[in-house]
Every structure is written in C-alpha cells, then in structure tokens.
N, C-alpha and C positions, 0 to 999 in steps of 0.2 A: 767620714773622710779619715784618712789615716793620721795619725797624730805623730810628726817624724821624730817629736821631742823624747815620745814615751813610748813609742810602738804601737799603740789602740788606735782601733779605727770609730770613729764616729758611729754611730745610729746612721743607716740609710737614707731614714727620714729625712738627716738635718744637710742633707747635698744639696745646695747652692741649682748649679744648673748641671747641664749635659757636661760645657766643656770643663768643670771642677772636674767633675766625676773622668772623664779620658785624662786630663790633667794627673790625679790622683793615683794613675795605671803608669802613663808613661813621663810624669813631670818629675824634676832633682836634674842634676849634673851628668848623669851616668846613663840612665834608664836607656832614654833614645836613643846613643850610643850603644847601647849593649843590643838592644833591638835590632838596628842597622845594620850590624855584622853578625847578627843571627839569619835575616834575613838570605844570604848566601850560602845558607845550610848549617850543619852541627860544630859547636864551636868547643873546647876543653879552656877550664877554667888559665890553666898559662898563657891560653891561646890571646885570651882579652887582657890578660898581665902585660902582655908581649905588644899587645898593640896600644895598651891606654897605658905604659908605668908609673904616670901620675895618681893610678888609682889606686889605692893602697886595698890593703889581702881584704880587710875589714867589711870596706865599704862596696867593695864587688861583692863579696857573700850576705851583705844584705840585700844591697838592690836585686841580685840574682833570688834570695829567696823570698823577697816581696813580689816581682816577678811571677817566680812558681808558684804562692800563696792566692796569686789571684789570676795565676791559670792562663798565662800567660804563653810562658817558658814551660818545656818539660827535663826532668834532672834524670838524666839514664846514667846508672850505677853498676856497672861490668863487675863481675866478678872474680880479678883477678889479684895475680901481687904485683906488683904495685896495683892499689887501685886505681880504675880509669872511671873519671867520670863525665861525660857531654851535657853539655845544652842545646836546647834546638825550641824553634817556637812551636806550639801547638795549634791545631787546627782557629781555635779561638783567637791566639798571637799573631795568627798570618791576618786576620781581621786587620789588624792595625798596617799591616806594609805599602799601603796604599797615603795614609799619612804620614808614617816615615818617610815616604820617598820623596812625598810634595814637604816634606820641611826639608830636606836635603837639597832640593830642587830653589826651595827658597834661599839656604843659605848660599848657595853659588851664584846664585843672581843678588843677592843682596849682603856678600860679605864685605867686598870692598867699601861698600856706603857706611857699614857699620863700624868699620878700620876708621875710616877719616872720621867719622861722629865722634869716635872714644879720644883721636889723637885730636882733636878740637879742645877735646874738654879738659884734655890734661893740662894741655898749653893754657887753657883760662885760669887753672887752680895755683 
C-alpha cells in the first residue's frame, strides 16, 4: 500500500483486502475528483486549477502522477513553446468510471443528509 507520509508503497503481500487496494488507486481528497472530470475527456493541468483552486500546484502534480504511476491517467506532452501538456484516463482508468459515477450518484442522493449530520454536530460541540 502506498505510504502517503513517505511515498513507498508497501509489499503487495501486505494489502488488507480488494477495497484497501481500489481505496489506494482512487482514495485522498483530490483522486476521485480529478477522475470525475477526466471522465468527460482530456483535461490540461489549469484546466483542474480552474475548477478545484482549493488545490494547491503541489498536491495536483502528485495526485496526477500517483495516478499516471499506477496507470491510471495518461500524461501526453506536445511538443511545443509553450509546452502543452493533457491528461486523459487510460483504457485501465476508464475501469474505474462506473465507480466514479455510482459515488457521484451517491453523493447527490445523500448530500443533504450529510449537511444536516455535520450541522448537528457542530451545534453539540
């Protein structure tokens, strides 16, 4: 499993179950988000600046090249000046859009329940 503290990934051996292991692909703040909008074709790194600016330059070019490192996402690098660089998922990434789309599916049916749970809890603290 990936170790987000230090970058190594575990021994194969030592994965927990199936869902660690999907977990490990598409689990952090960002992943399934960046998925999401890949899913609608090839996206340019400002392109997700533009839509997430919460996410700072940093943590898009890791999640994107943990992503490409496990074959995910693919990084097309044009050869021009300025350089132009895309992302897009890869035959293996389109694997996951069927889960992307049922957690999508879930949060709109289950976002408001989770609004009133959080403003519950605040009011109790």
């Amino acid at each position: 499993m990936r170790n987000q503290k230090i970058g190594f990934n575990y021994p194969p051996t030592k994965v927990g179950c199936p869902v660690e292991t999907t977990l490990d692909v598409i689990g952090g703040k960002w992943k399934g988000i960046i998925l999401y909008h890949l899913i609608d074709g090839k996206k340019r790194f400002n392109e997700f600046r533009k839509l997430y600016p919460a996410i700072t330059q940093r943590m898009l070019t890791l999640q994107l090249r943990e992503l490409e490192k496990d074959g995910i996402v693919h990084r097309e690098i044009y050869k021009e000046i300025p350089p132009k660089v895309e992302y897009s998922l890869t035959e293996f990434g389109r694997s996951l859009e069927p889960i992307i789309l049922l957690m999508k599916e879930w949060g709109e049916t289950h976002k408001n329940r989770i609004i009133s749970a959080r403003t519950v809890e605040k009011e109790e603290i």
